[in-house]
N, C-alpha and C positions, 0 to 999 in steps of 0.2 A: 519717410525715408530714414534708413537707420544713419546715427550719426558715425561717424570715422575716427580715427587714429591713429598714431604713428606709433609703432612698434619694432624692435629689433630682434629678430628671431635667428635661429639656427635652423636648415631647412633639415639637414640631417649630420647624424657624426661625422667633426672634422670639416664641416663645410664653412665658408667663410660666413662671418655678421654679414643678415642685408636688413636695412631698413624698408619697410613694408607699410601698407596703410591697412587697417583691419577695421571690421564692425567693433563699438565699443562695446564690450561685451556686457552680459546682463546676469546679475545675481541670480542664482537659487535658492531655494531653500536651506536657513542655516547660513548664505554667504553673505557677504558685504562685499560693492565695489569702491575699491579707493580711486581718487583723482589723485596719482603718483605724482610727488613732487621732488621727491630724489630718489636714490638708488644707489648704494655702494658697489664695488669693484670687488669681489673675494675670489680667491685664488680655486675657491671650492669653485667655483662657476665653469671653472674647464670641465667640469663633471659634466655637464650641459652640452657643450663646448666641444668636447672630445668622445663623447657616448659612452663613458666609463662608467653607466649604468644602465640598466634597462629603462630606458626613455623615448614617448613617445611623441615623433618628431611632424613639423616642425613645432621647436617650443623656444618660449622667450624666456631669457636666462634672469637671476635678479633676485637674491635673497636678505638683501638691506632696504628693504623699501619702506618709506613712509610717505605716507599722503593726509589727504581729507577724507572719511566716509561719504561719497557722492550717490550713493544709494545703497539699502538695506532692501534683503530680500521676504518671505514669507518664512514667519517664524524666528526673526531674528530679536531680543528682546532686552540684550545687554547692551548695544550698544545704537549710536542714531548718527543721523545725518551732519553730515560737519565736523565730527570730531579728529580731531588728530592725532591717528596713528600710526603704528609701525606695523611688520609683518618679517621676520626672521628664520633663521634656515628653519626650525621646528616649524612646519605650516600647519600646522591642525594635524587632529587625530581620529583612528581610524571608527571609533564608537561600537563598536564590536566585539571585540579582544575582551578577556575577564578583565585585566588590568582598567579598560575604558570606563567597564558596568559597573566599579568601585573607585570610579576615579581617579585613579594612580595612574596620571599622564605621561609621569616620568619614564616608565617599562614598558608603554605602549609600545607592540611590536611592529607596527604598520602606521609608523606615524607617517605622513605626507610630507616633501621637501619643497617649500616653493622653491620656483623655476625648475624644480624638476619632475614633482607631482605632478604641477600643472603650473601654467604660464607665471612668469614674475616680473619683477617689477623694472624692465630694459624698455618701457612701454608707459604711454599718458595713464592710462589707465590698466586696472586689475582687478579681478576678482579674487576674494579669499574664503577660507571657513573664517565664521566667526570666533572660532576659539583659536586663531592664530592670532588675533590682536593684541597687540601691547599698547598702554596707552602711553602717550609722547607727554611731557610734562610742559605746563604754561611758560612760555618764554624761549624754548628750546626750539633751533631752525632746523627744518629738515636735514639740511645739508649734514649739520653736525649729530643729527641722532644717526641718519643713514647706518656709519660703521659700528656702533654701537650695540647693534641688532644679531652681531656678529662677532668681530675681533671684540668689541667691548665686552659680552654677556659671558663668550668666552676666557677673557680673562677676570672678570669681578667675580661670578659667577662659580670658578674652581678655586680662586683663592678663598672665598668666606666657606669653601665645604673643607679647605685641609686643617681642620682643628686646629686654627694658628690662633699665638693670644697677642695684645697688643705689645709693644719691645722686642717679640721673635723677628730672629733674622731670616728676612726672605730675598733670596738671589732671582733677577733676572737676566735672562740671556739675552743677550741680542735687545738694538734700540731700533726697530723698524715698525711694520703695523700692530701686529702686538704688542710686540718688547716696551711700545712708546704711551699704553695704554696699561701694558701691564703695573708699568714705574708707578704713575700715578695713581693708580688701586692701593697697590701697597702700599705706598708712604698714607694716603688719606686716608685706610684703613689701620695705621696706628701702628706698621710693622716696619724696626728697622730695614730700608731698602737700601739693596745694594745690585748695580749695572752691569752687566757684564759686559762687553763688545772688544772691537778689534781695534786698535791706536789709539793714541792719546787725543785726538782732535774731536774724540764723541766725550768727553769726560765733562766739559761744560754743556752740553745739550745732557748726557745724564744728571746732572745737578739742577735743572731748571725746571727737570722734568719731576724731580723731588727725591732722585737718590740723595743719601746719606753717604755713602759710597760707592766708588767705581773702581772697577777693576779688570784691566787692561789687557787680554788674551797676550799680547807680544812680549810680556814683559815677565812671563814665566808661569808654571801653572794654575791655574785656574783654581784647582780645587786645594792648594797647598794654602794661597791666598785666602780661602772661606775659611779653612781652620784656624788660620790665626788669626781670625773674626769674632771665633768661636763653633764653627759648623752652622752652615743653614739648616733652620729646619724645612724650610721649601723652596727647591731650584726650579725654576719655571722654566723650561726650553721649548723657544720659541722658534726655533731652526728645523728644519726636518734633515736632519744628519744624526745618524743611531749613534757613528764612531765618538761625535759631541756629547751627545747623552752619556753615553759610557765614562768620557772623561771626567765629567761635571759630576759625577758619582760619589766619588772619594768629597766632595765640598762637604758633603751634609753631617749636620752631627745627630746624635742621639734620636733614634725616632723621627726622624729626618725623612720626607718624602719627594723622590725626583716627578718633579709633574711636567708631563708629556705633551705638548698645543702644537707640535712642529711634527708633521708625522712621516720618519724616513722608512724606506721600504724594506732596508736590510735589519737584523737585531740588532738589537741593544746589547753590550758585550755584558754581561754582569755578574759578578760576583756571587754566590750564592751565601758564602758566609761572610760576606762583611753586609748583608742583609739580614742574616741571623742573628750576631753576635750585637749589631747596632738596632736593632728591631725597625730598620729602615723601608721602604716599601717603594716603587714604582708604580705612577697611575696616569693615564691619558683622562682627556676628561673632553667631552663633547658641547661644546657652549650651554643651551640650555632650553627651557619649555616656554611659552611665551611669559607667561608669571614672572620666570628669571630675565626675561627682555626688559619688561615692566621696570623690575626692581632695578635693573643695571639704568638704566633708561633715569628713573628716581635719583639713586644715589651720585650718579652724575651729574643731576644738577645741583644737588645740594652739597657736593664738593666741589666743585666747580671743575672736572673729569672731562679736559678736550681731544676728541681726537683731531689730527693734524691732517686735511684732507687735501685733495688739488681736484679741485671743481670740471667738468665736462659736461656739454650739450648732448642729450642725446645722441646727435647725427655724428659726435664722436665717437661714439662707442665701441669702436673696434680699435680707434686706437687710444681711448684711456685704457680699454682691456689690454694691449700689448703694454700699455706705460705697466699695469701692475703684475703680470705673469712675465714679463724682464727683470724685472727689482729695480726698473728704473723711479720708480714711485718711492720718493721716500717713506711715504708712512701708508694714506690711505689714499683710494681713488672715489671721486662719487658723480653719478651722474646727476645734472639738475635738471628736470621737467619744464618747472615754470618757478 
């Protein structure tokens, strides 16, 4: 008699979370099943949620999951039973693409999205490709890798690629699930850090969090404040508001890059020659391949890199997901298994 499980699926776009019992499902070839023992809350998940892509339904939402290897399928050979991993929005690759037959995972064009490729981690259990594995480092709880797989890789991940040296000034926006992740990358990554946010009462939460400075949207511009810092060489914005992006513009100095994690629908208002004349650039940047989950995953514990979560049962799952697509969530949301 096959064994059961509890799972939290979308039956189709726009339709509400229901919790369901399913067969636990069975590796393939090439996959691994994990025994999920957490699951973060990402805003991406409305993608699931709202069928704002071609998704084939019903599927279980869920791209911070980490568990136990509960079984290995036929042909799998890097990794075994027991071990403790993660599994991040990059869910494996398509093995076909030129990019795959040489290895360059990164420009894979047909990379696979857990929870939206196929089933994720809103669920006891899960199957994955073996090469979405990240491995989870000794001592580290699920709970706290969950966001890490995500908001974390996303933000460790674009700071160590913008050619910053240690003493560069790096701006972050906003102190929420990134912002609050992003602080502590940069300062443990050896780069003057400075806060961005709105009123004086987040100035001691940015200092704890490891800015060096904070600086207070109500209190006058933004970007007049970073020049006489010296210019950022990278503003993180972590808001999906383009009009924000545009402002924070004028902050950077010399070869100064606005990096994009917040992603608003309208443009970016921008400048063409205060781009040319400053050699300054604009770049979004997409979290990362599981390698970069890994390494955020690593470097996290060896700085000691928390994120700040509010723990949920399963059978909450619809409403930690309205705590974090409200912003009632202050940092991160995650779901616990067991």
């Amino acid at each position: 008699m096959a064994r059961k499980m509890k799972a939290v699926q979308v039956r189709q776009a726009r339709a509400p979370f229901e919790i369901v019992e399913r067969d636990v499902p069975e590796p393939g070839p090439g996959q691994v099943r994990l025994a999920v023992e957490a699951c973060g809350i990402c805003h991406s998940d409305a993608i699931t949620k709202e069928g704002w892509m071609p998704i084939q339904y019903p599927r279980v939402p869920g791209h911070e999951v980490v568990g136990r290897i509960d079984r290995v399928g036929p042909g799998v050979t890097a990794w075994k039973e027991g071990q403790h991993v993660g599994v991040g929005w990059h869910g494996g690759h398509c093995g076909q693409c030129d990019a795959c037959r040489v290895g360059d995972f990164v420009t894979c064009v047909v990379q696979q999205v857990c929870g939206i490729s196929y089933d994720g981690g809103y669920a006891e259990y899960m199957v994955a490709p073996q090469d979405a594995l990240a491995r989870v480092p000794e001592g580290m709880s699920s709970e706290d890798a969950a966001p890490l797989l995500c908001a974390g890789v996303t933000t460790f991940n674009s700071l160590r690629n913008m050619n910053v040296r240690p003493g560069d000034l790096v701006a972050v926006q906003g102190i929420g699930g990134l912002g609050h992740l992003g602080i502590q990358y940069a300062r443990k990554l050896g780069y003057r850090t400075v806060a961005i946010s709105r009123g004086g009462d987040k100035r001691q939460l940015a200092l704890e969090l490891g800015a060096h400075e904070y600086i207070d949207t109500e209190k006058g511009p933004v970007a007049e404040a970073l020049q006489k810092l010296g210019g950022a060489r990278v503003i993180m914005v972590t808001a999906s508001s383009s009009s924000l992006a545009g402002e924070l513009l004028g902050g950077l100095g010399r070869n100064g890059t606005l990096l994009i994690l917040g992603a608003g629908s309208e443009p970016i208002p921008v400048s063409g020659l205060q781009l040319l004349l400053k050699r300054q650039r604009v770049q979004g940047w997409p979290s990362g391949i599981p390698q970069d989950s890994q390494d955020t995953l690593a470097f996290s514990k060896l700085a000691d890199v928390r994120s700040r979560n509010e723990v949920f049962p399963l059978e909450r799952a619809a409403e930690a997901y309205e705590r974090m697509m409200s912003n009632h969530a202050r940092f991160r949301v995650v779901l616990k298994m067991r």
